[in-house]
PAZAPA-4460 file (N, C-alpha, C; in steps of 0.05 Angstrom, whole numbers, plus 32768, in hexadecimal, padded with zeros to 4 digits):
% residues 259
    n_x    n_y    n_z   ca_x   ca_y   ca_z    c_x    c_y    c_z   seq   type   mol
   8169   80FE   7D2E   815A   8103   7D46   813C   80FD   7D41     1      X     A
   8134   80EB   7D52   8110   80E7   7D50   8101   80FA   7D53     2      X     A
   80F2   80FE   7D46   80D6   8118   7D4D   80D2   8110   7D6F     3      X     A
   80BA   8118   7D74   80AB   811B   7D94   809D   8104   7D93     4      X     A
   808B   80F6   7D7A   806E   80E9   7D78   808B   80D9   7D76     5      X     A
   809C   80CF   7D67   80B0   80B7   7D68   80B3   80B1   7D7F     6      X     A
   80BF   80BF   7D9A   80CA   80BA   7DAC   80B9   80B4   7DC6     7      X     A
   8097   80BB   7DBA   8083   80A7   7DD4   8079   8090   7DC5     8      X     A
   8083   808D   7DAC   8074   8078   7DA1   8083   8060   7DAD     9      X     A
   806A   804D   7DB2   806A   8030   7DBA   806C   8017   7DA6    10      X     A
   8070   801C   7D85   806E   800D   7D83   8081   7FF9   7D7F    11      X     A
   8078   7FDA   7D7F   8089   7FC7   7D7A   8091   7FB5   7D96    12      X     A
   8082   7FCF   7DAE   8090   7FC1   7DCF   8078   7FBC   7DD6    13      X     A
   8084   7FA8   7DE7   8067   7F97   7DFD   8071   7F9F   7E10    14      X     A
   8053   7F9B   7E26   8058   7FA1   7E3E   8043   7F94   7E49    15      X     A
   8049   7F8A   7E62   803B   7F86   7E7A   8031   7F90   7E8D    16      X     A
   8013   7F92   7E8C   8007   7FA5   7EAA   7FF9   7F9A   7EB4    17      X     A
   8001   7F96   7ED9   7FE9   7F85   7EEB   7FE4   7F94   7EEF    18      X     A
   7FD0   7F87   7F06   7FB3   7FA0   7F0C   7FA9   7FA7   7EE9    19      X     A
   7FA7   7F97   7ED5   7FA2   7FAB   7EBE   7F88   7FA6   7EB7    20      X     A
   7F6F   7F97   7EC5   7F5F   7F8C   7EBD   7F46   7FAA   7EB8    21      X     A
   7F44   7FBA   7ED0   7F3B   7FD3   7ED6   7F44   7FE7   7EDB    22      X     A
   7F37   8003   7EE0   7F44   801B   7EEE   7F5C   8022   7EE7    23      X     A
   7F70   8030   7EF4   7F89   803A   7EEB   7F9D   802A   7ED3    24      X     A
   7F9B   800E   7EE2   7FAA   7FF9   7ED4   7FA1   7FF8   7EB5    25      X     A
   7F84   7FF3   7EB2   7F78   7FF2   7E99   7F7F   8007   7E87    26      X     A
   7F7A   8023   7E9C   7F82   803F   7E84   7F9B   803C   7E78    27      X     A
   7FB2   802F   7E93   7FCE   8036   7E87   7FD1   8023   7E67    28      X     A
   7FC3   800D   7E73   7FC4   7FF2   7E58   7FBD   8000   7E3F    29      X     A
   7FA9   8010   7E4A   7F97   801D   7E2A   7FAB   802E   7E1F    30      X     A
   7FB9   8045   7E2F   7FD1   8059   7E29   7FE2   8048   7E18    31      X     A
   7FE9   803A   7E1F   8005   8025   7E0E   7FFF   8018   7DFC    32      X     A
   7FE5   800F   7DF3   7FE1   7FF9   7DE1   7FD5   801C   7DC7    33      X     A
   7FC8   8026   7DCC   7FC7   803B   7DBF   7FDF   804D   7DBA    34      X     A
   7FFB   804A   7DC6   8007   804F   7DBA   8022   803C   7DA4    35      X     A
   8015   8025   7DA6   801B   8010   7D95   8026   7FF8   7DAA    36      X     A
   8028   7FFB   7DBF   802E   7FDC   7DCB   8022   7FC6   7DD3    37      X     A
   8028   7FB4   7DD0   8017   7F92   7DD3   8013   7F92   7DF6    38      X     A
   8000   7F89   7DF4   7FFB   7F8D   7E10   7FEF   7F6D   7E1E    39      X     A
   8001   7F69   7E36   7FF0   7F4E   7E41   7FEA   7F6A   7E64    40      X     A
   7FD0   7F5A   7E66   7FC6   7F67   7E7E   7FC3   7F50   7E90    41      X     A
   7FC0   7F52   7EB1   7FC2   7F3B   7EC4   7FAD   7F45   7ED6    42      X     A
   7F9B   7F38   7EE5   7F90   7F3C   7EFB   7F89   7F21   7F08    43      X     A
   7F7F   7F1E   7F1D   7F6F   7F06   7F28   7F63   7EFC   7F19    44      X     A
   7F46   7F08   7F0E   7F30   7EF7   7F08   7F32   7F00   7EF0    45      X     A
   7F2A   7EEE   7EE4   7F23   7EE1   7ECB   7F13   7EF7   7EB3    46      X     A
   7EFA   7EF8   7EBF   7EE7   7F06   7EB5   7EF0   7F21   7EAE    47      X     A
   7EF7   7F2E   7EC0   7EFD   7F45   7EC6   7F12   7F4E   7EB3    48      X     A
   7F29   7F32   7EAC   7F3C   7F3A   7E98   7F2E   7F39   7E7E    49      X     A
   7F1D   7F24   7E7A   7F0E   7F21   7E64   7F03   7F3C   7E5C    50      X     A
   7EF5   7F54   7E65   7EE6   7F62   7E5E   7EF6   7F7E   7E57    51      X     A
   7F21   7F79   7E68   7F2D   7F8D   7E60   7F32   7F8A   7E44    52      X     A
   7F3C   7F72   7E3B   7F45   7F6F   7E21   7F32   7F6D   7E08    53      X     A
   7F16   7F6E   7E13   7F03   7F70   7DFE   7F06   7F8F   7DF6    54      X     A
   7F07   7F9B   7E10   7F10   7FB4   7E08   7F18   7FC8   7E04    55      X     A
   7F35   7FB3   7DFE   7F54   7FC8   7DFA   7F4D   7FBA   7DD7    56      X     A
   7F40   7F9B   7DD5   7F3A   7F99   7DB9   7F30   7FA5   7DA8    57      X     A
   7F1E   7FAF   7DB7   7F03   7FC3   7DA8   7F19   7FDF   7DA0    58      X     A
   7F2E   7FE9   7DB1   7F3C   8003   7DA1   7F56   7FFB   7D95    59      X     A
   7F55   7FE1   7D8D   7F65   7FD4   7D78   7F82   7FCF   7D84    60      X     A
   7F7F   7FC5   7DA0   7F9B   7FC7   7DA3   7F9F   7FA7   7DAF    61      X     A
   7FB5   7F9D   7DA6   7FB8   7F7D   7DA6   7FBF   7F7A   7DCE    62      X     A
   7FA9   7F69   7DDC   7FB1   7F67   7DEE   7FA0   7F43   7DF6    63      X     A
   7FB4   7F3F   7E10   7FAF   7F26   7E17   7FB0   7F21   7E3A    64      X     A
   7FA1   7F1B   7E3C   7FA0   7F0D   7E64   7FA1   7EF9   7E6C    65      X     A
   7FB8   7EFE   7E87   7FB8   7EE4   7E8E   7FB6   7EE9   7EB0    66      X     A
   7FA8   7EDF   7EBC   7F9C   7EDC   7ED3   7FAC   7ED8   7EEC    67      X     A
   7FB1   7EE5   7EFD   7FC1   7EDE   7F11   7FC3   7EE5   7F2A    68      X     A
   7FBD   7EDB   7F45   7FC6   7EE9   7F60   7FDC   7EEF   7F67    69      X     A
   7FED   7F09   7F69   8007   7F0A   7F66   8014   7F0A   7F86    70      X     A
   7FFD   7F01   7F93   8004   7F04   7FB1   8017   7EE1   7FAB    71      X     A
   8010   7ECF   7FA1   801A   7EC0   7FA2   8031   7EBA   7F90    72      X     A
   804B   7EB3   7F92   8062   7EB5   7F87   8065   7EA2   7F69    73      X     A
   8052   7E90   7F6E   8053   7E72   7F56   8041   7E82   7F43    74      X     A
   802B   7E98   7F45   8022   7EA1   7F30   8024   7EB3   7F27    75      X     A
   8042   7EC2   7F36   804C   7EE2   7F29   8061   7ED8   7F16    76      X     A
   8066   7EB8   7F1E   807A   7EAF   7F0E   806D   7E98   7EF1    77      X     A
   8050   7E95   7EEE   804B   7E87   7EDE   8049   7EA5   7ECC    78      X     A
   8035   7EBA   7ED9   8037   7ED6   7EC4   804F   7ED9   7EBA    79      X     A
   8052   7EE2   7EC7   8071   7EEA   7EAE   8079   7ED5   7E99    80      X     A
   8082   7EBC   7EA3   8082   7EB0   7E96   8072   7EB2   7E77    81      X     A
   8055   7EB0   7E80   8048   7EAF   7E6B   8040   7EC5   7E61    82      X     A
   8046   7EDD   7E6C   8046   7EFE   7E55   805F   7EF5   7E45    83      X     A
   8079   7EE3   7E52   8090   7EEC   7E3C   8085   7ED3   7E29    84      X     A
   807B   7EBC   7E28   8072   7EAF   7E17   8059   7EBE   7E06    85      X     A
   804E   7ECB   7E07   803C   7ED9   7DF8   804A   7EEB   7DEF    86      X     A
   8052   7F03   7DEE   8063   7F1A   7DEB   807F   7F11   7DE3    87      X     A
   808A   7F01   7DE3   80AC   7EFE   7DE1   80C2   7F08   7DF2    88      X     A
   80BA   7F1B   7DFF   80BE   7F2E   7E0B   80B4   7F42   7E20    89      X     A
   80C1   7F50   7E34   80B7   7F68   7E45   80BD   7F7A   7E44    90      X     A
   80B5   7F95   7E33   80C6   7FA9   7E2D   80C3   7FB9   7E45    91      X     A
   8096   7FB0   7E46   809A   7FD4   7E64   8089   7FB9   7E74    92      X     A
   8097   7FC3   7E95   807E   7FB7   7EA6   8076   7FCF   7EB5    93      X     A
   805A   7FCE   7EB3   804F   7FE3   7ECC   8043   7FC8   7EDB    94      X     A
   8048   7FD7   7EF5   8041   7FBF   7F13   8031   7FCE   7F1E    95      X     A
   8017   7FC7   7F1B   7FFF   7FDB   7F1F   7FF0   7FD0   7F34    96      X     A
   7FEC   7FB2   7F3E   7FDA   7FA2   7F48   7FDD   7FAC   7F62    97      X     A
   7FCD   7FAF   7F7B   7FD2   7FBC   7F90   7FBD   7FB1   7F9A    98      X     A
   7FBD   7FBB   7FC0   7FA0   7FB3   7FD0   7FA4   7FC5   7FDF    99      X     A
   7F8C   7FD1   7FEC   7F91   7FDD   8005   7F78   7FDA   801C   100      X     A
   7F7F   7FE0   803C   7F6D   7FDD   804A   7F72   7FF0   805D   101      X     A
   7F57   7FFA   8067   7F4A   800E   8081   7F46   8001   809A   102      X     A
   7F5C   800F   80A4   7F55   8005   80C6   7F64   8015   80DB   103      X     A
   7F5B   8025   80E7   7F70   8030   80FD   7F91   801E   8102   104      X     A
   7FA9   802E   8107   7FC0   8022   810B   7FBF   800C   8124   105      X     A
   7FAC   8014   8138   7FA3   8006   8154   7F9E   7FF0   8152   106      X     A
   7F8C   7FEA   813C   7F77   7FD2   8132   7F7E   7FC5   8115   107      X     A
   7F93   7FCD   810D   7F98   7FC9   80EA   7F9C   7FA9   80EF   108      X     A
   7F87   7F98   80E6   7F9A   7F72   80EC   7FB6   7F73   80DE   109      X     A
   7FC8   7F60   80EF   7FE0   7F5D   80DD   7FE3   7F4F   80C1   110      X     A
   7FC4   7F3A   80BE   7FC5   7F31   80AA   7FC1   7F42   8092   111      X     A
   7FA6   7F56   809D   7FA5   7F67   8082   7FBE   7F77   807E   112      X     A
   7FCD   7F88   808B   7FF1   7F80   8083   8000   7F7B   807B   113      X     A
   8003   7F5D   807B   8012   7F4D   8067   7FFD   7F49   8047   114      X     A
   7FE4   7F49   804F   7FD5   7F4E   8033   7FDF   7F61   8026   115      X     A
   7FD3   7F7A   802A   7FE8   7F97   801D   8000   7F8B   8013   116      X     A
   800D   7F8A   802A   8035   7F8E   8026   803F   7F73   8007   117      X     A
   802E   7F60   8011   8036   7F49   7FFD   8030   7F4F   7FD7   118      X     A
   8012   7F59   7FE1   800C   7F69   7FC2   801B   7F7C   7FBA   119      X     A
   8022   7F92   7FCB   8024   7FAF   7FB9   803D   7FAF   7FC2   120      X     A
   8053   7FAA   7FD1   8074   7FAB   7FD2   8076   7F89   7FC4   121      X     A
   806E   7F7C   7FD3   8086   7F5D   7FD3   8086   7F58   7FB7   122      X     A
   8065   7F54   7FAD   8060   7F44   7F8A   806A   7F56   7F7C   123      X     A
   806B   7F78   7F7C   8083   7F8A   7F68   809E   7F82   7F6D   124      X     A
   80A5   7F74   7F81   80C5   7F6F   7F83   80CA   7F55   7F70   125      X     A
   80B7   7F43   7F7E   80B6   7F2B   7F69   80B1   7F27   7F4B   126      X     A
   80A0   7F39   7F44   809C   7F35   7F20   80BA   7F4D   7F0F   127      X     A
   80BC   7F5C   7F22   80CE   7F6E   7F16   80E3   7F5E   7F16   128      X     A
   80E8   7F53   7F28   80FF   7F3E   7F28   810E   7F2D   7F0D   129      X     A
   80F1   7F1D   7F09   80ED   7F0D   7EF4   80EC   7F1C   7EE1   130      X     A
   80E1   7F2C   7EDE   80E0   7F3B   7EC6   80F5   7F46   7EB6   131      X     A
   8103   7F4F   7ECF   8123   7F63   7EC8   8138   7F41   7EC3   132      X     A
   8133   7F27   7ECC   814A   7F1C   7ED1   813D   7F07   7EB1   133      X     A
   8127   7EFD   7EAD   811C   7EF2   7E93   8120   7EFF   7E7B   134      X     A
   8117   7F1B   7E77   8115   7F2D   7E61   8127   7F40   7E60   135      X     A
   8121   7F53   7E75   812D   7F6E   7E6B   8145   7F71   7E79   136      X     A
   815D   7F68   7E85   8178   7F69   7E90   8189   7F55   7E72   137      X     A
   817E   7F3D   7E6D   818B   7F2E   7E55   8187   7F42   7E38   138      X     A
   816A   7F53   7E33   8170   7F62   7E22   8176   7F7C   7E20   139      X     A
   817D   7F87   7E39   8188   7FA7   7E38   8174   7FC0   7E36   140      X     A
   8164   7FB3   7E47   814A   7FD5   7E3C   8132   7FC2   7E50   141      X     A
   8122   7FD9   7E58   8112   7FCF   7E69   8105   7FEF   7E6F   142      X     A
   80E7   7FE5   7E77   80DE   8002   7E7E   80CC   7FF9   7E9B   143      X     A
   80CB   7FFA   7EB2   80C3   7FF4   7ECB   80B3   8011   7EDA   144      X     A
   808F   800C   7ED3   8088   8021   7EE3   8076   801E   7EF8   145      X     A
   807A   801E   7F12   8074   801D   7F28   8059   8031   7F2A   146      X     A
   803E   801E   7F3C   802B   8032   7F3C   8023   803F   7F60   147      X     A
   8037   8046   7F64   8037   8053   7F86   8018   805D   7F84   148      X     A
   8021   8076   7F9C   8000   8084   7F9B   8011   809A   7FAD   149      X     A
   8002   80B9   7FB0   8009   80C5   7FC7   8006   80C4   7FDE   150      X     A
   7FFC   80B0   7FDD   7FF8   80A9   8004   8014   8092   8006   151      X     A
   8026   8096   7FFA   8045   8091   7FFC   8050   809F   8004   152      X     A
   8048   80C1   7FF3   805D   80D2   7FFD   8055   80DF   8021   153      X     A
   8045   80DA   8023   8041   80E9   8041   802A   80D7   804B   154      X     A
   8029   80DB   8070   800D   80CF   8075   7FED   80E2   8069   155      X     A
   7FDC   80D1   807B   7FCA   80DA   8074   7FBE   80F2   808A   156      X     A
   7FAB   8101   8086   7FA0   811E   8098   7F90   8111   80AB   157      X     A
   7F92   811E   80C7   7F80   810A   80D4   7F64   810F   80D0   158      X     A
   7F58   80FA   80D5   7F34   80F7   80D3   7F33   80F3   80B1   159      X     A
   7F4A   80E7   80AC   7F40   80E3   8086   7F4D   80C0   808A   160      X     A
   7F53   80B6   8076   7F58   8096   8077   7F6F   808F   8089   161      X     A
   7F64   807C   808D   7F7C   8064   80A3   7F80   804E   809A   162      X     A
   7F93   8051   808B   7FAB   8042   8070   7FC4   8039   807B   163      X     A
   7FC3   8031   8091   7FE7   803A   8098   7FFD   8026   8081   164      X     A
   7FE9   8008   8087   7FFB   7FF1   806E   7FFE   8003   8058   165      X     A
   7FEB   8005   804A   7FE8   8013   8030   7FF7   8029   801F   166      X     A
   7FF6   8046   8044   8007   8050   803B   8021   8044   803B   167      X     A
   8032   8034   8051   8046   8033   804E   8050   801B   8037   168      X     A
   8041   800E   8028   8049   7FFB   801E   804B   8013   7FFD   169      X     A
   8040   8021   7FF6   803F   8038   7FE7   806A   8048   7FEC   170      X     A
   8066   8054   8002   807A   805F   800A   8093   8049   8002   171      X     A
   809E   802E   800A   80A9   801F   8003   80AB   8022   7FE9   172      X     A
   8094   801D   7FDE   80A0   801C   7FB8   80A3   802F   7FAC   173      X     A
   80A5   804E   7FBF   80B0   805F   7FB4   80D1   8060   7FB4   174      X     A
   80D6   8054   7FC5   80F8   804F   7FD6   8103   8031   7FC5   175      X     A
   80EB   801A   7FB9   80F3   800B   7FAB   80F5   8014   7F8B   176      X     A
   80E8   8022   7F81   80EA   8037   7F6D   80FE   8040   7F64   177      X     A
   810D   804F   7F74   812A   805D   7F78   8138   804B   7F7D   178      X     A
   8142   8030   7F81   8151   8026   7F94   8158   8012   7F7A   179      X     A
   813F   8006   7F70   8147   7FF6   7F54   814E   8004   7F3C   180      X     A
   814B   801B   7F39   8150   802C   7F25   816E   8031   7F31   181      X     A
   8173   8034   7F3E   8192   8032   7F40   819E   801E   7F42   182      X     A
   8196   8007   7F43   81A7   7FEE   7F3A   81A6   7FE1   7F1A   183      X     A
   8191   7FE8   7F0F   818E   7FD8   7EF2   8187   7FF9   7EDF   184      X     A
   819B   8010   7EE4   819D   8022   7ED3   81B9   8012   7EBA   185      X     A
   81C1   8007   7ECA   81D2   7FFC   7EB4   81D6   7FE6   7EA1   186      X     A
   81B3   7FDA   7EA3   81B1   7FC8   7E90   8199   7FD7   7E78   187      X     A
   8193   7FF2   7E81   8187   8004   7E6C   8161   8002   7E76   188      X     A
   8166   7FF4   7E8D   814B   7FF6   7E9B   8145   8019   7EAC   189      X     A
   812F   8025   7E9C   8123   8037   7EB3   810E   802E   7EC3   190      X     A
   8110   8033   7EE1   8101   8034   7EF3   80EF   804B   7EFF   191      X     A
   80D6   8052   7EF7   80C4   806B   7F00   80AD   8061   7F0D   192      X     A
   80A4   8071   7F1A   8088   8071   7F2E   807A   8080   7F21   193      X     A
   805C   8075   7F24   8044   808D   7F24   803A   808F   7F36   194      X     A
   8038   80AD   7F48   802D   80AA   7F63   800B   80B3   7F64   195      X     A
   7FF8   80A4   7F54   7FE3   80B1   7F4F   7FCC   80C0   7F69   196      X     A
   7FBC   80D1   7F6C   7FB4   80DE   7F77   7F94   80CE   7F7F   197      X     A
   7F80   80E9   7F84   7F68   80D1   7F86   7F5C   80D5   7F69   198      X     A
   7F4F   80B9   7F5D   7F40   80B6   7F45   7F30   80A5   7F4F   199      X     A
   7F15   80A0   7F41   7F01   808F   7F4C   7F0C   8076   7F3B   200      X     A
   7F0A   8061   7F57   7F10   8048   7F4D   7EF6   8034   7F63   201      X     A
   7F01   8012   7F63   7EF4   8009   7F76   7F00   800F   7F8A   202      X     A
   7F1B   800F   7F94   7F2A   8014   7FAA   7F19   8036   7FB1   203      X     A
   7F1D   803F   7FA2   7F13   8057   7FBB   7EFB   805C   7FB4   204      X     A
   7EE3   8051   7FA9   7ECA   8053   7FAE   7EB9   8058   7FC6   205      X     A
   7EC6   804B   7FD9   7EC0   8055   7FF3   7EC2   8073   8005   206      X     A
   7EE2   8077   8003   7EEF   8093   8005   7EDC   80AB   7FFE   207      X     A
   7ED8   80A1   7FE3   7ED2   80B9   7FD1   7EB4   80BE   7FD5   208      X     A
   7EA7   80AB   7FDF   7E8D   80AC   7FDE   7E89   80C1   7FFA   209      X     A
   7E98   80B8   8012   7E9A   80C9   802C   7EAC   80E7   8022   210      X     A
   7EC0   80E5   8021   7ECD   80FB   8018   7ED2   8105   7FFB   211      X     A
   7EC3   80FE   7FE5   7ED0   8109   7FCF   7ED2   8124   7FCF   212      X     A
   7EBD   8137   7FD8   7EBB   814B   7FDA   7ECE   815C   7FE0   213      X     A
   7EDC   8152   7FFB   7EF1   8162   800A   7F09   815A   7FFF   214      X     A
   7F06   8143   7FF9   7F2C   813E   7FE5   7F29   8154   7FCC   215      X     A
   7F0F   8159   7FBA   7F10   8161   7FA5   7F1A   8184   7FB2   216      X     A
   7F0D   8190   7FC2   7F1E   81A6   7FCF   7F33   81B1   7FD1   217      X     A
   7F49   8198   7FD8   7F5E   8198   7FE9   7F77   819B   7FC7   218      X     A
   7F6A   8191   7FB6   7F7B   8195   7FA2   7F7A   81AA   7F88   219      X     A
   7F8F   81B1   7F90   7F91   81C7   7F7A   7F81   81CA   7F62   220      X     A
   7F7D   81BD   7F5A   7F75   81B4   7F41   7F54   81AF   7F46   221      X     A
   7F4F   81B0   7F57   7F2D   81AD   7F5F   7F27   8195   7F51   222      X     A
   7F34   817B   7F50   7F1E   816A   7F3B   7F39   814D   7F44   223      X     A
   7F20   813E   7F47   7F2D   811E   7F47   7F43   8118   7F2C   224      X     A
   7F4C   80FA   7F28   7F56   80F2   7F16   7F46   80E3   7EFD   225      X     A
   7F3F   80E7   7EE9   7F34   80DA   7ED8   7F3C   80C2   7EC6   226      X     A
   7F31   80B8   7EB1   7F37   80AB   7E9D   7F4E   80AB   7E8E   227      X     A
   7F5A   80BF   7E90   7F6D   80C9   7E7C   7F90   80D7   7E87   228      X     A
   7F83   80D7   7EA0   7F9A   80E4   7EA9   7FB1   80D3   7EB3   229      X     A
   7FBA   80BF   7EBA   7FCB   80AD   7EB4   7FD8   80A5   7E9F   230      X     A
   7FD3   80B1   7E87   7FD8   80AC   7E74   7FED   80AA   7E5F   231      X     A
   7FE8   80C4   7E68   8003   80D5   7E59   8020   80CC   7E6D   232      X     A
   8020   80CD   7E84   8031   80CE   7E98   803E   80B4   7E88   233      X     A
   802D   809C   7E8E   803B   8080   7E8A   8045   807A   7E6F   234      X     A
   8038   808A   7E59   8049   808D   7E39   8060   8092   7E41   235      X     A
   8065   80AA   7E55   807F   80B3   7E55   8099   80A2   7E62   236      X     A
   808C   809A   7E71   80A4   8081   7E8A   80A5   806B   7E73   237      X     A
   8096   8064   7E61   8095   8050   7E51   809C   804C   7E3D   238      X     A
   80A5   8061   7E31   80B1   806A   7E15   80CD   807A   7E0C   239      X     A
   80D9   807F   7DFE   80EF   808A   7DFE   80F3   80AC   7E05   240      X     A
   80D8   80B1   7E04   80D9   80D0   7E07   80DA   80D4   7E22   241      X     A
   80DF   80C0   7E3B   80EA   80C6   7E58   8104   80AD   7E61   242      X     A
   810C   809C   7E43   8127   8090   7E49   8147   8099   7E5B   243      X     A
   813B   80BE   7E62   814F   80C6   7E77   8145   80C9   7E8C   244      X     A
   8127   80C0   7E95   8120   80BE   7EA9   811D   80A9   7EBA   245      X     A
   8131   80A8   7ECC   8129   808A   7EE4   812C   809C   7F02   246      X     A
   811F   8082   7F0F   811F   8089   7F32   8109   809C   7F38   247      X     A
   80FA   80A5   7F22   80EB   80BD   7F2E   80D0   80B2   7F34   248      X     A
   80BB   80C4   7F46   80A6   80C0   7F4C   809B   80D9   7F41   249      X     A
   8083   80D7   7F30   8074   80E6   7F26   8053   80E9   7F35   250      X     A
   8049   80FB   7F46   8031   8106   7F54   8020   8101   7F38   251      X     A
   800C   80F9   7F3B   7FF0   8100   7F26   7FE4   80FD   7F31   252      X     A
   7FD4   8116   7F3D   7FCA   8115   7F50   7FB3   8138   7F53   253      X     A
   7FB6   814E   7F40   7FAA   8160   7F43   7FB9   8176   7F55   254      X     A
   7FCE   8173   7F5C   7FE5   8181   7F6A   7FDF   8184   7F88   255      X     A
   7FD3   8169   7F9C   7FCB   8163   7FAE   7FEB   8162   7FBB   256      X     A
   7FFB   8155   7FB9   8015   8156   7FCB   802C   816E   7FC0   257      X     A
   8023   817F   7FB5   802D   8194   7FB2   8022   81A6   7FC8   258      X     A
   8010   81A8   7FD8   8002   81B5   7FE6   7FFF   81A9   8006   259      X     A
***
């Protein structure tokens, strides 16, 4: 039987995280390469990847970027491709990359819409796809963690954000979450969500600047999401010490949808 420290340890597995250039994405990259896994990270721009891997370098953890708009299908398919040519392999994917936009349901354009929906549902259907059907279905193990939010699990309060894409494209990958975890439990793939709460990022820099105050209220816990608190969560979906966990969605969030 493995100790505890055996059964979160990462080492020896690679993994893939979009969205990993900054913010949540970046922390989760840092969680996993500090606990021994190779890490390729993905975002749009360039730069931006440049300055994650300088410093996932700087805490000694082997990582590499490769650049990509995953709205578009030819470059969720050159990534992968080229994480499994770097890496050999996909042991964990977290699908982190997301967009969101503010607009009353009245006024929401349909384009911004299909912006949302194509990023944060369609490109997780697409790279997981590839991912599960290139790497991890031909080798029997796979770790897939989905980065929802709580504005999946319920709407929003009135006179606070008008998300409707957002939320519901959120809500969806809580239902795609569950739905693939029950089809590829039997190639030894788990499927988990992280439904994170509010943390200062660029996405809610805005929010937070009008309301941080009153969200910080509203949660139990009196206090936003930090640096660190994603952390632990995603060791766990990612490592053997939650290998009996699939389908679930995990709140990190300050115990805001508990309330």
């Amino acid at each position: 039987m493995r100790t505890t420290q055996e059964l979160f340890s990462l080492a020896g597995k690679t993994a893939l995280v979009t969205g990993g250039s900054r913010g949540l994405g970046l922390q989760m990259a840092l969680a996993l390469g500090e606990q021994g896994a190779k890490i390729v990270v993905s975002a749009r721009k360039q730069a931006d990847l440049d300055e994650a891997v300088a410093f996932l370098s700087q805490h000694g953890i082997s990582a590499h970027a490769i650049a990509a708009d995953l709205s578009q299908d030819e470059q969720a398919a050159k990534l992968v491709d080229g994480a499994i040519a770097h890496l050999g392999h996909i042991d964990i994917l977290i699908n982190n990359a997301g967009a969101s936009w503010g607009a009353p349901a009245e006024d929401h354009p349909v384009e911004a819409w299909d912006k949302v929906m194509d990023l944060n549902i369609r490109s997780i259907f697409v790279v997981s796809q590839l991912v599960g059907k290139r790497s991890m279905i031909p080798r029997g193990y796979g770790r897939i963690i989905n980065i929802a939010s709580i504005a999946g699990l319920a709407g929003n309060p009135p006179g606070t954000m008008t998300t409707i894409a957002y939320n519901t494209s959120k809500g969806a990958l809580v239902n795609f979450t569950r739905t693939l975890a029950g089809e590829w439990g039997r190639h030894g793939i788990t499927v988990n969500a992280l439904a994170p709460g509010f943390f200062p990022s660029k996405m809610t820099k805005g929010l937070l600047s009008q309301m941080g105050d009153e969200l910080i209220s509203h949660a139990p816990l009196n206090r936003l999401g930090d640096d660190e608190d994603l952390k632990g969560a995603a060791v766990l979906f990612a490592s053997d010490a939650g290998k009996h966990i699939t389908g679930q969605i995990l709140a990190v969030d300050g115990g805001v949808s508990a309330v």
